[in-house]
N, C-alpha and C positions, 0 to 999 in steps of 0.2 A: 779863216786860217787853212793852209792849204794840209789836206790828211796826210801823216807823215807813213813812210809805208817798210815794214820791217818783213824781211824774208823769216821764215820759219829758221832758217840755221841760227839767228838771233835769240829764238825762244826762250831761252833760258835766263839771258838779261832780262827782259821781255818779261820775264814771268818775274822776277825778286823784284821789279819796278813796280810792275803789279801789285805783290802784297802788300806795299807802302802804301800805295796810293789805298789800297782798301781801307787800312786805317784811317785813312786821312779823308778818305769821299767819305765816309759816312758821320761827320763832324757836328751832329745832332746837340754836341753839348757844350761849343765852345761860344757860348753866347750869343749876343743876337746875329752875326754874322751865321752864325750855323744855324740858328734857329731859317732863318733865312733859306739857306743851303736847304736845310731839310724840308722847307715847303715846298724848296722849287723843284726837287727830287720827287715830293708826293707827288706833287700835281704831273709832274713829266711820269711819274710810272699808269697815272690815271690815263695817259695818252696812251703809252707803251703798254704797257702788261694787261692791264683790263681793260680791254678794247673788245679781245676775244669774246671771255663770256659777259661781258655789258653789252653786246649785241644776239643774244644768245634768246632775249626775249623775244623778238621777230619772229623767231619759227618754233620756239620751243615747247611753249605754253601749246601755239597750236595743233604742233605733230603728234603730242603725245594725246590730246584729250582727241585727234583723229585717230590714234592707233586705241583708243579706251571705248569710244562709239563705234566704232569701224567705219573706215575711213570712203564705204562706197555713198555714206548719206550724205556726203560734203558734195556730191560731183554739183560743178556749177549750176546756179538755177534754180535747182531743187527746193522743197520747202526741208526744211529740218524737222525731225520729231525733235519730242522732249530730249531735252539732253539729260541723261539721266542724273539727279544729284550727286549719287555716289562715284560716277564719274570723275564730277567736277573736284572734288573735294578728294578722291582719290591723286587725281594724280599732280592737286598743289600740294595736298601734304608732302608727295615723295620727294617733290619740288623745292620745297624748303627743308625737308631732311636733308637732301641731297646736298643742298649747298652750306648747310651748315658743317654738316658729317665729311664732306668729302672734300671742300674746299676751308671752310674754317680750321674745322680742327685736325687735319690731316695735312694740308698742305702749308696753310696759314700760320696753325702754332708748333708744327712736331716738322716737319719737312725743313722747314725757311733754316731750322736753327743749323742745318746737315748743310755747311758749306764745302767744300773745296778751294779754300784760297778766296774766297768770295765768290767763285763759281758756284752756280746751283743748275739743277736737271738731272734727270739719267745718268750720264757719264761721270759726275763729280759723285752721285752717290757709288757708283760704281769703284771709280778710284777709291774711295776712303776704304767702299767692303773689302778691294783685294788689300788695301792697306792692313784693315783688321785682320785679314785671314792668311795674309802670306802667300806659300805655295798654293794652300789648296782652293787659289782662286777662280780655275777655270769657270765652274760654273759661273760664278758670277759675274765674268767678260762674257760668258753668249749672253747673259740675262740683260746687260749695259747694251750689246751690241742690238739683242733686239727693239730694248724700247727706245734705243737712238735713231732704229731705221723707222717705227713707229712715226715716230715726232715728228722726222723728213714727211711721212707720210700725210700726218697732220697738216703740216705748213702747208704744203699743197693744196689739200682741202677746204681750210678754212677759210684763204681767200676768193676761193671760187663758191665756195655755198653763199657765205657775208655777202659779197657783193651781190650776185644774183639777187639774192634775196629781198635785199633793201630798193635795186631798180626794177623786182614785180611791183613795188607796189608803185611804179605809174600807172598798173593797169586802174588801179583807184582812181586816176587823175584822169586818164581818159583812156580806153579801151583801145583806140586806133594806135596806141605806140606798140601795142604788142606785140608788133614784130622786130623792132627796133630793142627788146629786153638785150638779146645775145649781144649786140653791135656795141651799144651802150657799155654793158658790162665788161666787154675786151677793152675798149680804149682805157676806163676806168683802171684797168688791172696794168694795163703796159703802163701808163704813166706813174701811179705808185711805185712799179717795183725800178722805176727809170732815176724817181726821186730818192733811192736808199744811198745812193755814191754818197750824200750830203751827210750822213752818219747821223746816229742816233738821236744826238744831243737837238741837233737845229730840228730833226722831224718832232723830237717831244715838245720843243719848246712851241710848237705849231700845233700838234695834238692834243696836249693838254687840257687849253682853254675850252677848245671842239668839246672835250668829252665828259667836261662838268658839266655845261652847258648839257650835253646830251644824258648824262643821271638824273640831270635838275626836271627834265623835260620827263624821260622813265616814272620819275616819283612822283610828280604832278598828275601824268596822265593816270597814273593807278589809282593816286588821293582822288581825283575827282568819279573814280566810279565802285571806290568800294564801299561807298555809301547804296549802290544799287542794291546790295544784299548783305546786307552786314553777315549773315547766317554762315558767310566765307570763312568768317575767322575760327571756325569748327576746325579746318585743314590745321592748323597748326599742331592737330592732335594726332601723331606717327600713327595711333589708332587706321585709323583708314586709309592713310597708303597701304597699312600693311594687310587691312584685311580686302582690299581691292587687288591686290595681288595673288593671295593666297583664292580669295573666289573664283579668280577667273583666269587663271592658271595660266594659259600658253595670251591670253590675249594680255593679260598681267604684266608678263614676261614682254613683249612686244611695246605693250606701254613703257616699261619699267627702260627699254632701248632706245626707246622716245625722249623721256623724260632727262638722260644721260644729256640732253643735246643742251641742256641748263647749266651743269657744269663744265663742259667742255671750254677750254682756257685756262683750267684751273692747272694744268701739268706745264701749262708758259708761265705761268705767273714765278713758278719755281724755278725755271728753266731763266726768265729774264732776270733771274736774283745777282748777275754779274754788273747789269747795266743800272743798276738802283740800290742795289740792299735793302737790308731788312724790316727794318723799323721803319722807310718812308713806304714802303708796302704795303708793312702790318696795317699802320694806320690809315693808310687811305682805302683800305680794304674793309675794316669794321666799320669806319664812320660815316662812310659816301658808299662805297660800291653797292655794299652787302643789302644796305637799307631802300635803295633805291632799285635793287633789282626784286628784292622782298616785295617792295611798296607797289611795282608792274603788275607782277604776276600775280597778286592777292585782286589786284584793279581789277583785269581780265578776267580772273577766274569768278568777282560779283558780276560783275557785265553780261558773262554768257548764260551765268546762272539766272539773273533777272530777262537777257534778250538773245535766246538760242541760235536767232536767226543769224546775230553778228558772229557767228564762231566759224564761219568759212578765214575769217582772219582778223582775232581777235585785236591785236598789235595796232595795226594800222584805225580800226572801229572805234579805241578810245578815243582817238581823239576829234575832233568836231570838223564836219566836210569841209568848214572851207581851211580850216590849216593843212587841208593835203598837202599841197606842195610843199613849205616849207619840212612837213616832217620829213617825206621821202624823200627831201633834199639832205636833211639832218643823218638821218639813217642811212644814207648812200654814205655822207661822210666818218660816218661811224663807222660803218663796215669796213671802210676804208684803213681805216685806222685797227679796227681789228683784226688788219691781215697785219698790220705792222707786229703784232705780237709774237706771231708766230714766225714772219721773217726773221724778227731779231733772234729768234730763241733760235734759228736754223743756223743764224753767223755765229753763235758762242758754242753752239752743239758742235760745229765742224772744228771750229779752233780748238777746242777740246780736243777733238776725234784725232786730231792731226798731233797734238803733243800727244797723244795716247800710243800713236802709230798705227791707228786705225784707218788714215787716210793719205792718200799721197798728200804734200807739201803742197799748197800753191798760196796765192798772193792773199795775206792780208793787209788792209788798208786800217789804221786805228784811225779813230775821226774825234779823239776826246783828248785834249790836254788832262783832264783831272781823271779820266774811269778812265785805265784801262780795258775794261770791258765792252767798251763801244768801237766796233770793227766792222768794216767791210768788205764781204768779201765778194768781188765780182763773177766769178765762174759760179758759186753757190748760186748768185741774183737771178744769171741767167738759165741757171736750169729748173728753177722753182717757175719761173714765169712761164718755161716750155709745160711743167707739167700741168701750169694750175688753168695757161689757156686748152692745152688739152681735152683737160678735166669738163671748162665751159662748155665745149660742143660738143662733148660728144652725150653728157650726161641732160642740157638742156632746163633743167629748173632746179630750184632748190629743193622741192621736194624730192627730183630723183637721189640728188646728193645728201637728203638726209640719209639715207641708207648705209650710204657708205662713209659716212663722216663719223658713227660711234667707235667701230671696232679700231680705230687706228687710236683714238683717245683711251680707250679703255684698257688695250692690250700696252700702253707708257703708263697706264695709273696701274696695271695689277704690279708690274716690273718695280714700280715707284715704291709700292706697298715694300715688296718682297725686300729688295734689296733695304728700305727704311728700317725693317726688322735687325738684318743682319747689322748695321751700323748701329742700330740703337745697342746690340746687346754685347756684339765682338768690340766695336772703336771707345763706344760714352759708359760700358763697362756698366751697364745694367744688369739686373738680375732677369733670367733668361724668363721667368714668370710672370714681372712685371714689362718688359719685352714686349712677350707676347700678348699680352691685356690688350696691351698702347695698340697695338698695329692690326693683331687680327682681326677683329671686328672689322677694321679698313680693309685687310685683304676680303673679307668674306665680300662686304657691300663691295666693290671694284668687282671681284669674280661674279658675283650675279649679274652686273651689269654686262662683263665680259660675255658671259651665258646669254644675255638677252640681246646684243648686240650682232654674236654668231649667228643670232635666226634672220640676219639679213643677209646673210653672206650671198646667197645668187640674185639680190636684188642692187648691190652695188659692193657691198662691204670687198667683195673679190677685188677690187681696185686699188685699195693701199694695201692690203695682203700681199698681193704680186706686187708691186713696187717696194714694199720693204723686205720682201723675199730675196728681190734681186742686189739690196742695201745691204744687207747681212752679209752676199754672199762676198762680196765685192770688196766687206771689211775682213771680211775673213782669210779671203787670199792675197788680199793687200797684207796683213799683218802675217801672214805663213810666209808669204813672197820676201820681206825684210826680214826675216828670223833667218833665210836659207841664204840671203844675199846681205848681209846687214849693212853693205856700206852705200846703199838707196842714199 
């Protein structure tokens, strides 16, 4: 069906079409037609939404237990010393805090409920705060505006590390392609972001399948080596993330900025909450995502405990030499699909932006008979792709771009936090006590990671700072410019 294409001066139809269809997309209970609807929803947000952090095991596991050893005993070649236990176990515990604490029960069950019209991210919590608060909203439009230039920030980044990432590992398959990673990874990115015109719907219906498949394969590769050391299962005790952190202070902190790279997706997953809703989310989140990223990183973390040698790249090591190819194949395709996460969250972020008045008008394209939330938009396409091939050459590996991948996530989770407070207490008319229970603990954990992610700032973080610097400013005098001229 050919995407039918509405100008922004339409909006407002556009929008009362919308909240019907909200009701009506998420039909979870109108018997087996909907039960239907709703798997195909699950399984398309398993394409869509957790794509980001389902690829998150790649580099995650490894950056941080390299930022907990220190990272100059990894240089190629070398033998490894012991890897120290406390290490290991250090930094899966915060690994699985992390993702329970930050993305279960923060994002998962307190966030998802915080719609806007079936919108979700930033900017919808944003609206409901000035909703609650009336006049005295300003602060809370810089607080929206910042971690919406964040998020641009994000999308950027996540398709340039994801991908990278997933074609180093041919150097596994044979060494002589390494020079072919850059070349590889460009084409891979033009032809994704070439494939968005085709809208949401037909990408997820294509993605999906891809990215059970690729949980199924996650949770395999872990089951067959947490058997290495069972003595793993010790992390699940916050005990030792916390006391790995508190001993070893600034390198703690550095790990604790590492560690961040496990959740990171978790602020699309909320953001994509226009193109899926809530409940086929929930669920394919507790019963696929969560378990199968758990069941990785526990794999990894016995593997390197029992074979220290493998921890130059843990990811790739589970699984047995000769399935290289098809993994790196698997994991290209994955990444691939984990930038779709964050694309999508950047076309519902701007639609937003633009009914907000945050942004000039330009062309959306809706690509969904039933969700209006599935839109494209072309000008948006083409400037993420300028930044994200940017990004490829000049940064060079995923490793440089870990550096700079935390702070742009961290500084939309602390925004996420803050504004969740204000909504929990001014809109759903909580008591400001129990309010604050619910959320700070969230802000606190999000601000440390905020803290530990700042100590990368002149090794890359400087990158989406100054890009959502220039984002802020641009919405700022875009929205002062139509205040003084209103009939823009």
């Amino acid at each position: 069906m050919p995407p039918h294409r509405i100008d922004q001066d339409d909006a407002p139809h556009g929008h009362d079409h919308h909240h019907d269809d909200h009701h009506h997309g998420h039909g979870g209970h109108h018997g087996g037609h909907g039960q239907q609807h709703f798997w195909s929803l699950a399984i398309g947000s398993i394409g869509v939404v957790f794509g980001d952090i389902g690829t998150s095991p790649l580099y995650a596991f490894r950056e941080a237990l390299h930022a907990a050893v220190g990272a100059h005993h990894f240089q190629e070649g070398q033998t490894l010393p012991e890897i120290p236990q406390d290490a290991v176990f250090g930094v899966l515990s915060l690994i699985f805090w992390a993702l329970l604490l930050v993305v279960t029960a923060k994002y998962v069950i307190i966030l998802l409920r915080a719609d806007n019209n079936g919108e979700g991210g930033t900017l919808s919590l944003m609206a409901l705060g000035q909703r609650a608060l009336g006049k005295g909203g300003n602060g809370i439009f810089l607080l929206g505006v910042i971690g919406a230039a964040m998020f641009y920030g994000d999308s950027i980044i996540t398709p340039a590390i994801s991908v990278l990432s997933a074609v180093e590992g041919v150097k596994l398959i044979t060494p002589a392609l390494d020079s072919f990673i850059i070349p590889i990874t460009l084409v891979i990115l033009i032809v994704l972001f070439a494939v968005q015109s085709r809208g949401t719907a037909s990408v997820a219906t294509f993605f999906g399948p891809i990215m059970l498949i690729w949980f199924g394969m996650l949770a395999v590769g872990g089951i067959m080596h947490i058997s290495d050391d069972f003595s793993i299962l010790y992390a699940l005790n916050p005990i030792y993330g916390i006391r790995f952190v508190i001993e070893h202070r600034v390198i703690g902190l550095v790990t604790l900025g590492a560690v961040f790279l496990a959740v990171t997706g978790g602020e699309a997953l909320y953001t994509d909450l226009g193109h899926f809703g809530k409940s086929p989310i929930r669920s394919a989140w507790l019963f696929l995502v969560l378990p199968a990223l758990l069941l990785n990183y526990f794999g990894q973390g016995a593997m390197v405990l029992a074979n220290p040698e493998l921890a130059t790249d843990p990811f790739f090591n589970l699984f047995p030499k000769w399935a290289a190819v098809p993994v790196v194949g698997m994991a290209t395709l994955a990444t691939v699909i984990a930038s779709q996460a964050v694309i999508t969250g950047a076309f519902s972020l701007t639609s937003q932006a633009i009914q907000l008045g945050l942004l000039p008008r330009m062309e959306i394209r809706f690509t969904s008979e039933t969700h209006a939330g599935q839109i494209f938009l072309p000008r948006i396409n083409s400037l993420l792709l300028i930044g994200v091939v940017v990004l490829v050459v000049v940064f060079k590996s995923s490793n440089a771009l870990a550096s700079a991948y935390g702070i742009a996530v961290t500084t939309t989770m602390v925004v996420d936090a803050t504004l969740g407070f204000i909504v929990i207490w001014k809109l759903w008319k909580w008591n400001p006590w129990l309010a604050g229970i619910t959320i700070i603990p969230f802000m606190m954990i999000d601000f440390t990671f905020f803290s530990a992610n700042l100590l990368k700032l002149f090794d890359g973080a400087y990158a989406p700072l100054t890009f959502g610097f220039l984002l802020i400013m641009l919405m700022a005098t875009w929205r002062k410019g139509t205040r003084i001229v209103p009939d823009i």
